[in-house]
C-alpha positions in Angstrom: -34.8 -44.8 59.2 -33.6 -45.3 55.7 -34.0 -48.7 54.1 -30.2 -48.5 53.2 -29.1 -48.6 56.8 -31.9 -50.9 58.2 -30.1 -53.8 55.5 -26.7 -52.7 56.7 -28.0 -53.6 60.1 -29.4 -56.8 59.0 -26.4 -58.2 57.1 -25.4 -60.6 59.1 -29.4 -62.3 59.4 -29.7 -62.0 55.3 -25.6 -63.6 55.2 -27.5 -66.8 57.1 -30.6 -67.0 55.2 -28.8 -66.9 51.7 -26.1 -70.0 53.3 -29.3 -71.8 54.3 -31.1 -71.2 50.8 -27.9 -73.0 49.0 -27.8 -75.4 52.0 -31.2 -76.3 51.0 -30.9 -75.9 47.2 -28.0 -78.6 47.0 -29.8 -80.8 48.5 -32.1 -80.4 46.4 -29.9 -80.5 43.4 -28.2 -84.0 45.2 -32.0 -85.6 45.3 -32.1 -84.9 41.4 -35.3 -83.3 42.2 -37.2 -81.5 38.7 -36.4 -78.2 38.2 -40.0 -76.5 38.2 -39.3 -78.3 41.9 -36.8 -75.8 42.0 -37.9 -72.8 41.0 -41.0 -73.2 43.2 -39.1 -73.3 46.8 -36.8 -70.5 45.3 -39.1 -67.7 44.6 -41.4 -68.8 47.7 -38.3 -68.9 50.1 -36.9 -65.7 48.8 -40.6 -64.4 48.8 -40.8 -65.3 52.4 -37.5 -63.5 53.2 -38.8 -60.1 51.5 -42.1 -60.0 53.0 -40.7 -60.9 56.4 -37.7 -57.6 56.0 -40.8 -55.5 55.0 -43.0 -56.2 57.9 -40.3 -55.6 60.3 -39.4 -52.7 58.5 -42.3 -50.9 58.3 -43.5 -51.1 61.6 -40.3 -50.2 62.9 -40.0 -47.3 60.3 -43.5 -45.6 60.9 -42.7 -46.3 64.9 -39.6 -44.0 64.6 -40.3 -41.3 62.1 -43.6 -40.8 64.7 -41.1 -40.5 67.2 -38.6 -37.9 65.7 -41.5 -36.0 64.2 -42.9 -35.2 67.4 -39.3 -34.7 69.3 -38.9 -32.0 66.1 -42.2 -30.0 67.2 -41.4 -30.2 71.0 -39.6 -27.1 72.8 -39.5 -29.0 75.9 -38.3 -32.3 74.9 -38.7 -34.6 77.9 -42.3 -34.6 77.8 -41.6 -37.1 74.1 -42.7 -40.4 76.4 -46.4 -38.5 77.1 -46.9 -38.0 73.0 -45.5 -41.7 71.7 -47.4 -44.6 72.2 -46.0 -48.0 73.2 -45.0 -49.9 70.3 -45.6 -53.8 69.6 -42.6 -54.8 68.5 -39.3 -56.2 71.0 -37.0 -54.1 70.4 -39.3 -50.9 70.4 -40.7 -52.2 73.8 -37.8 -52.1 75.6 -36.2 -48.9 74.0 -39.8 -47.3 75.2 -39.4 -48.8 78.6 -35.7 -47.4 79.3 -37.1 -44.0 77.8 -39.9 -43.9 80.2 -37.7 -44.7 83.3 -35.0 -42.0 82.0 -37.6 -39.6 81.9 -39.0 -40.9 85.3 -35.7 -40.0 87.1 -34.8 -37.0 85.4 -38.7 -35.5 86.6 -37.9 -36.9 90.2 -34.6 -35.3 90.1 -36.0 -32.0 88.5 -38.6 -31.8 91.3 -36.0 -32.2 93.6 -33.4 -30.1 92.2 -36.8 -27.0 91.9 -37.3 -27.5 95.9 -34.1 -27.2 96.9 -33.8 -24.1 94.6 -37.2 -22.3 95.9 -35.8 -23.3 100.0 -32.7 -21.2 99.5 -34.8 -18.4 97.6 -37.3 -18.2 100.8 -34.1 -18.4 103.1 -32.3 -15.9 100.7 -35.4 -13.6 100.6 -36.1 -14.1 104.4 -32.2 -13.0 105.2 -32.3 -9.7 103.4 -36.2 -9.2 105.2 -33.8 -9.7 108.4 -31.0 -7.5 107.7 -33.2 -4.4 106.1 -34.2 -4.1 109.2 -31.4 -2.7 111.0 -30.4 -1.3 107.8 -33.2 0.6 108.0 -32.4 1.3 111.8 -28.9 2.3 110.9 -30.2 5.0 107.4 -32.7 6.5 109.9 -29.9 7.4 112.9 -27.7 8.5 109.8 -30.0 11.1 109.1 -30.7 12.0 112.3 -27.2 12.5 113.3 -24.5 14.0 111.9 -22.6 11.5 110.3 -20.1 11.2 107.6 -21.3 11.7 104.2 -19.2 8.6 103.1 -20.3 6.2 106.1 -23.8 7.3 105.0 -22.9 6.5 100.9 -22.2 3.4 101.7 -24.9 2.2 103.7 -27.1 3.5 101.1 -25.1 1.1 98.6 -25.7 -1.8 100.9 -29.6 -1.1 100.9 -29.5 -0.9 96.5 -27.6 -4.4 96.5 -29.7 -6.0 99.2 -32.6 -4.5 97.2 -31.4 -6.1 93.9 -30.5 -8.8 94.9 -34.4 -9.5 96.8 -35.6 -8.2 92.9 -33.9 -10.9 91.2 -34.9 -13.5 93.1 -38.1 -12.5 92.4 -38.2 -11.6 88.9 -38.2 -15.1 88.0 -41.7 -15.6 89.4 -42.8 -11.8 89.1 -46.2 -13.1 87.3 -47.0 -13.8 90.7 -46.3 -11.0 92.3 -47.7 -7.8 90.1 -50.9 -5.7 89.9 -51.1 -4.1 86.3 -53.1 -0.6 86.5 -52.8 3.0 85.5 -50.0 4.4 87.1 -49.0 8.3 87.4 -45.5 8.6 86.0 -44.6 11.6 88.1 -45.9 10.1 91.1 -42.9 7.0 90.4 -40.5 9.5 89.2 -40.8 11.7 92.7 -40.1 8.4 94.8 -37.3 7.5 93.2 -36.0 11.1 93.1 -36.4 10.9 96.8 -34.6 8.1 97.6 -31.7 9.1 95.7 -31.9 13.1 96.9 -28.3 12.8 99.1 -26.5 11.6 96.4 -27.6 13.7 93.7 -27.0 16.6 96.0 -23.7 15.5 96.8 -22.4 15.1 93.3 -24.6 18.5 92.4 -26.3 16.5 89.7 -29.4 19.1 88.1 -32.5 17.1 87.9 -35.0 18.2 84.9 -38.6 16.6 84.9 -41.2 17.0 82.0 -43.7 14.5 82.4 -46.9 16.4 82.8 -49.9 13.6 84.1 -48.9 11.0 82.0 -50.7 7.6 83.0 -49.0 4.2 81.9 -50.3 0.5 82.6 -48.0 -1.3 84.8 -46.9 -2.6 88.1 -45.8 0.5 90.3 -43.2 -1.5 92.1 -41.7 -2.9 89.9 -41.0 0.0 87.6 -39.8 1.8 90.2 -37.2 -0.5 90.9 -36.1 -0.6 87.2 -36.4 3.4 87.0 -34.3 3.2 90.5 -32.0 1.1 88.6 -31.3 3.5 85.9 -30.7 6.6 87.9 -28.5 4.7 90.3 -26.8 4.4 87.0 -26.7 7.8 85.7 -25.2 8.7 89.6 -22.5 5.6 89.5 -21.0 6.9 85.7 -21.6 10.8 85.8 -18.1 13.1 84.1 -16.2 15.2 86.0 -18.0 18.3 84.4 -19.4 21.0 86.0 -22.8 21.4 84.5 -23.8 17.5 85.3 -27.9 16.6 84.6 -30.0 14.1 84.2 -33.4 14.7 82.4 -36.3 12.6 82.6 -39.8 13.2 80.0 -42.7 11.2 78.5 -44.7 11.5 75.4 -46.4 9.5 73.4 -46.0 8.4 69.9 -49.1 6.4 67.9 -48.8 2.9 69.6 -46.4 3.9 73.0 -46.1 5.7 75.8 -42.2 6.5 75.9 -39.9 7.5 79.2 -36.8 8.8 78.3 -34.3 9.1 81.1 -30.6 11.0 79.9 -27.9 11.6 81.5 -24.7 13.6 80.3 -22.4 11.0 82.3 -19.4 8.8 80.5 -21.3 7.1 77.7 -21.0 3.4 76.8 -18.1 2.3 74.2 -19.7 1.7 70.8 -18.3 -2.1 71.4 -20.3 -2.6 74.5 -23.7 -0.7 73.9 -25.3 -4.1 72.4 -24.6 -6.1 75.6 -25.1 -3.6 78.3 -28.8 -6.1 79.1 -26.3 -9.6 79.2 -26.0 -11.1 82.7 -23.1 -10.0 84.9 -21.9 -7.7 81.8 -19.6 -4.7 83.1 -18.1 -3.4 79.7 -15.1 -1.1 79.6 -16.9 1.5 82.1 -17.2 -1.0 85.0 -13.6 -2.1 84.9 -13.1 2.0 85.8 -16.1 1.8 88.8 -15.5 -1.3 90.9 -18.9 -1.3 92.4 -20.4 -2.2 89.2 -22.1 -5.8 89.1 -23.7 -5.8 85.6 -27.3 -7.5 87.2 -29.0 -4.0 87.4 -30.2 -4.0 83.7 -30.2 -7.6 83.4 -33.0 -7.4 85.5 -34.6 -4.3 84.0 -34.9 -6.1 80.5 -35.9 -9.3 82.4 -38.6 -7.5 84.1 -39.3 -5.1 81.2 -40.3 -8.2 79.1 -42.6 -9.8 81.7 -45.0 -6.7 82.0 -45.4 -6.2 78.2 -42.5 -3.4 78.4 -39.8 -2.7 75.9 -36.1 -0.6 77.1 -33.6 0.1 74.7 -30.7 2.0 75.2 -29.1 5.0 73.4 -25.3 6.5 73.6 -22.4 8.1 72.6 -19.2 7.6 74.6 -18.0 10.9 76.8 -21.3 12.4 76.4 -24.5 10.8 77.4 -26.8 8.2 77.8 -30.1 7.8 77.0 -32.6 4.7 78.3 -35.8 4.7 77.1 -39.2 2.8 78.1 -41.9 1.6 75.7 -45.1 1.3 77.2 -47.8 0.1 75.1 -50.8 3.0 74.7 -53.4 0.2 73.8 -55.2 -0.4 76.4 -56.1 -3.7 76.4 -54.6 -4.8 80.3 -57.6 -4.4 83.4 -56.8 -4.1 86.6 -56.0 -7.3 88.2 -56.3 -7.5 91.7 
């Protein structure tokens, strides 16, 4: 609060004083009263007025640069009413009161607002629980009878949606939900492989492995989600070439673990490559493939930066892609169970 202003505000109040000062000095003047008389009441009047401003200013001053100080240093900015203390003065009082009952109803209304939220997560998360189970049902006949290869693709597309959408509900709270440990890369790698086996043998897509027994720290489950997310990838975008691969290797550099999954598919445009991660981003290449969302690697980074992970993204458009995985070689995680 800058002196300047606070008079501004005052103007009228020092306006009524001065009249009153001359009010009372004519009278003076009319009495024929001495002038040492005179010059007393004026410098103790004016003395008075001065020491009066300064007091109120002061305390309102310190009372307010306190407050915008610690509204500066606070990421979450609500929680100002917890850090400033009541002040003594009017005006202060009743600002902090309104503050205070502002604050009150927002964190009623944010409470209420979070409940609501979490309800239709559970019923969201309980729904797809329901219906992969006569998904599940309906992939197992599939594959016991013989049934169009199309009718079986898309069934199998249902599953990766449901199965996304269940992962993003719950990679907002995934803290909760992980076991950090060792975990065999190959072992991940041959899952994932498996669920997707039709399809890569449908679109004759070669699959090259190098990943020897290569041990990362991480949650199993969740990286093979993310790894399932990127393959589903490679399969959604691969060219109409004959000789179509995906290769998949580790090795370590001096502070990561790296998995490097390629594909020689479409490539991303140089224009989109830096916001292939953004929410519900589809780029040039999902305006050609319909069934593209653009949540798949939203959640991959999302998750990626919850376990300690890093994924960056290499290409070159019309002849590959390359996503890599940084896991950190430091061991410095335990086993939490």
């Amino acid at each position: 609060m800058k002196i300047g202003n606070y008079l501004k505000d005052k103007i009228f109040i020092i306006s009524i004083l001065l009249i009153v000062y001359f009010i009372i000095l004519s009278f003076i003047i009319g009495f024929k009263i001495n002038i040492q008389f005179k010059i007393i009441f004026s410098i103790i009047y004016l003395l008075m007025i001065i020491i009066l401003f300064c007091y109120d200013y002061f305390r309102k001053y310190f009372f307010y640069k306190d407050m915008i100080n610690k509204l500066k240093l606070l990421d979450e900015k609500y929680l100002l009413c917890e850090l400033i203390k009541s002040p003594y003065f009017l005006e202060g009082k009743i600002f902090y009161d309104v503050l205070y009952e502002i604050n009150k109803s927002m964190n009623e209304n944010i409470i209420d607002y979070k409940e609501k939220i979490n309800n239709f997560k559970d019923y969201i998360e309980l729904w797809i629980h329901e219906v992969k189970i006569p998904l599940s049902a309906l992939i197992l006949y599939t594959h016991n009878k013989k049934v169009n290869k199309t009718i079986l693709k898309e069934i199998n597309r249902i599953d990766e949606y449901l199965e996304q959408i269940l992962y993003y509900i719950r990679s907002e709270n995934s803290n909760e939900d992980y076991i950090i440990k060792q975990v065999l890369l190959s072992k991940v790698i041959r899952d994932v492989m498996l669920k997707n086996k039709d399809i890569l043998l449908e679109k004759n897509i070669n699959v090259t492995i190098d990943l020897d027994n290569i041990l990362v720290l991480t949650d199993i489950k969740w990286l093979e989600f993310m790894i399932n997310q990127v393959i589903s990838n490679s399969i959604k975008y691969v060219r109409n070439i004959k000789n179509r691969e995906i290769k998949i290797k580790a090795y370590k550099n001096k502070d990561n673990i790296i998995l490097e999954i390629y594909d020689n598919g479409i490539g991303i445009p140089k224009c989109d490559i830096n916001k292939v991660f953004n929410k519900t981003f589809t780029g040039i290449n999902g305006r050609k493939i319909n069934s593209s969302t653009g949540m798949g690697l939203y959640i991959v980074n999302n998750l990626c930066k919850k376990l300690g992970h890093k994924v960056k993204i290499e290409s070159d458009e019309g002849k590959y892609t390359k996503v890599l995985f940084y896991f950190d070689s430091n061991l410095f995680y335990r086993e939490v169970c």
